[in-house]
C-alpha distance (Angstrom), angle and dihedral (degrees) to the residues before:
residue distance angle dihedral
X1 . . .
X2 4.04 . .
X3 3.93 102.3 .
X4 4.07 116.2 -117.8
X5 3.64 121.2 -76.8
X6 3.86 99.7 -88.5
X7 4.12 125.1 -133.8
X8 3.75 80.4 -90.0
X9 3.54 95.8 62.7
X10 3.55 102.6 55.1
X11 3.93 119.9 78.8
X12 3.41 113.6 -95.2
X13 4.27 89.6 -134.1
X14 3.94 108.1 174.2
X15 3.74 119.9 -15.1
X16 3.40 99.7 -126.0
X17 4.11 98.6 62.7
X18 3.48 86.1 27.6
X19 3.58 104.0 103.5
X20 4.22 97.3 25.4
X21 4.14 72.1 54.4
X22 3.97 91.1 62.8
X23 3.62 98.6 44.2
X24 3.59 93.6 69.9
X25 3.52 109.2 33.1
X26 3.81 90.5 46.5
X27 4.27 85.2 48.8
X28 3.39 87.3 50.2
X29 3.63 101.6 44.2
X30 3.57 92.7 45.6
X31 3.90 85.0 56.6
X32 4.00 95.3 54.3
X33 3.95 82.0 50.3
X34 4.14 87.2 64.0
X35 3.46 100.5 39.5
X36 3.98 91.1 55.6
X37 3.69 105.6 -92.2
X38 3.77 103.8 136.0
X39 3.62 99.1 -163.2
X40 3.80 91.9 35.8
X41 4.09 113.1 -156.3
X42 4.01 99.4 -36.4
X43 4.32 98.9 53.1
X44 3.88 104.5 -169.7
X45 3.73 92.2 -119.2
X46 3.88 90.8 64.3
X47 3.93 93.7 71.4
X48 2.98 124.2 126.1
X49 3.92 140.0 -178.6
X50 3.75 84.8 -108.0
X51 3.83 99.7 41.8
X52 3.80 132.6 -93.4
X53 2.67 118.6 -5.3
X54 4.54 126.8 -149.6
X55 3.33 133.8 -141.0
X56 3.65 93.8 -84.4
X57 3.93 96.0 51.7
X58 3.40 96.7 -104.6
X59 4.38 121.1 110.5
X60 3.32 119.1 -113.9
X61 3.82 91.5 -113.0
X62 3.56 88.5 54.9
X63 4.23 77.7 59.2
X64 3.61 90.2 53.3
X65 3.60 100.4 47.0
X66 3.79 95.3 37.8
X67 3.88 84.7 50.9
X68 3.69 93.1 46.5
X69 3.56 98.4 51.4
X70 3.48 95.3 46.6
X71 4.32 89.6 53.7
X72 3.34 90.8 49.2
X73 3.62 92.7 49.3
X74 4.39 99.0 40.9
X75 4.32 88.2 52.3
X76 3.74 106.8 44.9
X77 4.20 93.5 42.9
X78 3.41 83.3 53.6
X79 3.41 101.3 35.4
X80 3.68 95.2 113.5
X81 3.89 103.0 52.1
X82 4.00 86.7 50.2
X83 3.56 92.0 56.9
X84 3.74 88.4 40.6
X85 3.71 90.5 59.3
X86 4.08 96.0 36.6
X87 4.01 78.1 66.1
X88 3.40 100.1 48.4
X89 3.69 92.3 48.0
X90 3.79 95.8 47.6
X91 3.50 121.9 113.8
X92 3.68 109.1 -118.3
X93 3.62 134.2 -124.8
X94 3.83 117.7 -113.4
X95 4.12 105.9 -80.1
X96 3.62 94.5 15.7
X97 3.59 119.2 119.3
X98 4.24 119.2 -151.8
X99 3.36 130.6 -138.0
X100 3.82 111.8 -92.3
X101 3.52 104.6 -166.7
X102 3.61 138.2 38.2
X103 4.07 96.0 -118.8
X104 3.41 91.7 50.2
X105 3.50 105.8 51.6
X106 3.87 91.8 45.6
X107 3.67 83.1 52.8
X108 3.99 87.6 50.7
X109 2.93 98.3 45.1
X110 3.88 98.2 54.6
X111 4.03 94.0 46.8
X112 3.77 88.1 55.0
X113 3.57 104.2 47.1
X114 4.05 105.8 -8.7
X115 4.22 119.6 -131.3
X116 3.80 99.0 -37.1
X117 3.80 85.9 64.9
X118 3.34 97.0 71.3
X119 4.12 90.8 47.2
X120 3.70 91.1 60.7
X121 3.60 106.6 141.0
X122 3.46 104.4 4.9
X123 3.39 91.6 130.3
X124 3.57 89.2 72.6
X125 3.26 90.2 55.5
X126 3.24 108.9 51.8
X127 4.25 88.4 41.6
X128 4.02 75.2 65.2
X129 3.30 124.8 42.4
X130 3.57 91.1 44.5
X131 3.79 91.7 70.9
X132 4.02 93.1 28.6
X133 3.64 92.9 50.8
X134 4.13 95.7 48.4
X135 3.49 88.0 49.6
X136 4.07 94.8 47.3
X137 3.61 83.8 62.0
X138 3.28 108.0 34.7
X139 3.69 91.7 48.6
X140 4.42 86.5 45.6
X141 3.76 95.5 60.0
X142 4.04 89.3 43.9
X143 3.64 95.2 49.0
X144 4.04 94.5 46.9
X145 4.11 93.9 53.9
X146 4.28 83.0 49.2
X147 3.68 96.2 50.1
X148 3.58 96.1 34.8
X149 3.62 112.6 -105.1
X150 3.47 98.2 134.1
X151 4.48 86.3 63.9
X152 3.54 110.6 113.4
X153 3.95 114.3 -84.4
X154 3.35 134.6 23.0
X155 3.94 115.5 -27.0
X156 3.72 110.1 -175.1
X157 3.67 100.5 160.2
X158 3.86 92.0 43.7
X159 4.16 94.9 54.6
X160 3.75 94.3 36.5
X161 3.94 86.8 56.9
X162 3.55 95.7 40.8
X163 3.94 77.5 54.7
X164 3.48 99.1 60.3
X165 3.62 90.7 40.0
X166 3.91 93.2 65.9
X167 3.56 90.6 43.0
X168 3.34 98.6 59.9
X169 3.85 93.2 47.4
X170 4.14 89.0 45.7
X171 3.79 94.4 45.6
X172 4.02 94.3 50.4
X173 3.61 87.8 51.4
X174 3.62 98.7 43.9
X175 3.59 106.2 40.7
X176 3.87 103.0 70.8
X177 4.15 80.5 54.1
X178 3.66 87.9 47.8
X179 4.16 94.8 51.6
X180 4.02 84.0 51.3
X181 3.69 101.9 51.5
X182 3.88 95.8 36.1
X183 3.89 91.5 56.2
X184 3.94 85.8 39.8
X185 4.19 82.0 54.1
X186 3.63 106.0 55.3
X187 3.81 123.6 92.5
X188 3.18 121.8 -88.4
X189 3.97 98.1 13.5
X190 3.40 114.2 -177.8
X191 3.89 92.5 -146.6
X192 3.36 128.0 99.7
X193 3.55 103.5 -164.5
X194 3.86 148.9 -13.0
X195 4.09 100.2 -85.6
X196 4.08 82.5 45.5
X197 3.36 88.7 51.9
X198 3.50 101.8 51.4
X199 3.36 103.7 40.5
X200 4.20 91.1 55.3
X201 3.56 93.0 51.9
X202 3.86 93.0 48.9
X203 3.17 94.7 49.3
X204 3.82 97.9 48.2
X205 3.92 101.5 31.7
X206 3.71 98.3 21.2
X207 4.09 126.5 -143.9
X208 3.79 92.5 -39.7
X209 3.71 87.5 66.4
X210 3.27 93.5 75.6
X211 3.76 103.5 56.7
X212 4.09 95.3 40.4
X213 4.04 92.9 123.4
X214 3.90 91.0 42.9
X215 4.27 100.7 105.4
X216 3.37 86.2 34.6
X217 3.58 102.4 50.9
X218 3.81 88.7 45.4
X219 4.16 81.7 49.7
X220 3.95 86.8 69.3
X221 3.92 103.3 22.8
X222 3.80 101.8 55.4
X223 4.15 100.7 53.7
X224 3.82 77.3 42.2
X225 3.91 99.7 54.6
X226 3.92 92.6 35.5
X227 3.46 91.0 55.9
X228 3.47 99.4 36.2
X229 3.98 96.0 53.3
X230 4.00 96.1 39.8
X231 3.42 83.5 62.9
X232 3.28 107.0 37.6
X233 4.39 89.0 56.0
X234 3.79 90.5 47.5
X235 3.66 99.0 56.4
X236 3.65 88.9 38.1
X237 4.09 87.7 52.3
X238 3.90 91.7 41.8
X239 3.72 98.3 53.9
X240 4.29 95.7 45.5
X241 3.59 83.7 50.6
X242 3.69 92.2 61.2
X243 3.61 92.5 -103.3
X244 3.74 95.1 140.3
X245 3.65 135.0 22.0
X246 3.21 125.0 -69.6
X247 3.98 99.9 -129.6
X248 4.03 82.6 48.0
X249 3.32 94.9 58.1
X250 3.73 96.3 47.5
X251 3.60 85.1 54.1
């Protein structure tokens, strides 16, 4: 059997994912070693002058950056609406009437503490998902060449477990992020920034704080995922195998 690619062999990619990076693949490729995959996710004649390369061409930093930029990018444009609806969703203190419409808590909002308002913690966010999202990715592609989803045909099972897979490594690295900036969101907060933040709800909640949403985040996010990426593969494999037209496809 050719042993696992070691920590050497995967690209080192940006320092701060780096080593959350080679926790999972190594897991994972240790795993593919057990259930009978010789070369386990990183086969030798994948390499490439750039790294390791996927299924699709394309290394699996490339993943992780791609992923990371595109995180970054979905949360802070739409920063605002999320913190628009964190409001509306908020339980409210005794006496305190919520915003019942969209318009008019935007317009709220703005009166009482103008644009940055609504950007309140966003620098939580983006600390976050920039990480969570490279490893979502990253952690995707691996998964799918374990379980199979890169076998000819369609491989429902294979994707929608790769799915869950990557959610569960993006939503326990998000969620502590997620616990900061939604507490940072809420009217009224009485924090004035993220190290504030964090510190205060350590010290009165403790560690576990930081994780309350986890199950149920994973509740709503792994149907989601498995769903989302079982689909996605098929129609990808239908359409390169000539399933559609090719001027539909195009479009």
């Amino acid at each position: 059997l050719t042993p696992p690619a070691t920590a050497g062999d995967i690209p080192s990619g940006i320092p701060i994912w780096h080593s959350l990076y080679r926790i999972v693949v190594s897991w994972i490729s240790v795993q593919a070693i057990r259930m009978g995959d010789p070369h386990g996710i990183l086969p030798v004649e994948h390499a490439s002058s750039n790294g390791v390369e996927c299924d699709d061409g394309l290394t699996y930093r490339t993943h992780m950056i791609a992923g990371a930029v595109a995180g970054m990018g979905e949360h802070m444009v739409m920063y605002p609406v999320d913190t628009i609806k964190t409001r509306m969703q908020a339980l409210a203190h005794p006496g305190m009437q919520l915003d019942k419409s969209l318009a008019r808590a935007i317009k709220s909002a703005r009166h009482r503490e103008g644009v940055r308002g609504l950007y309140k913690g966003v620098t939580a966010v983006a600390l976050g998902a920039g990480p969570s999202h490279a490893l979502y990715f990253a952690s995707y592609e691996a998964a799918k060449q374990l379980y199979g989803g890169n076998e000819p045909g369609h491989q429902p099972i294979a994707t929608a477990a790769a799915g869950v897979t990557a959610t569960v490594v993006n939503d326990a690295c998000m969620t502590p992020w997620d616990v900061v900036k939604q507490r940072m969101q809420v009217s009224h907060s009485p924090y004035g920034g993220i190290l504030q933040c964090v510190r205060e709800t350590y010290r009165a909640e403790g560690a576990r704080a930081f994780f309350k949403s986890f199950w149920t985040t994973l509740v709503m996010n792994v149907p989601y995922t498995a769903i989302h990426f079982a689909t996605y593969e098929s129609c990808k494999t239908y359409f390169s195998s000539g399933g559609g037209k090719e001027g539909e496809i195009k479009d």
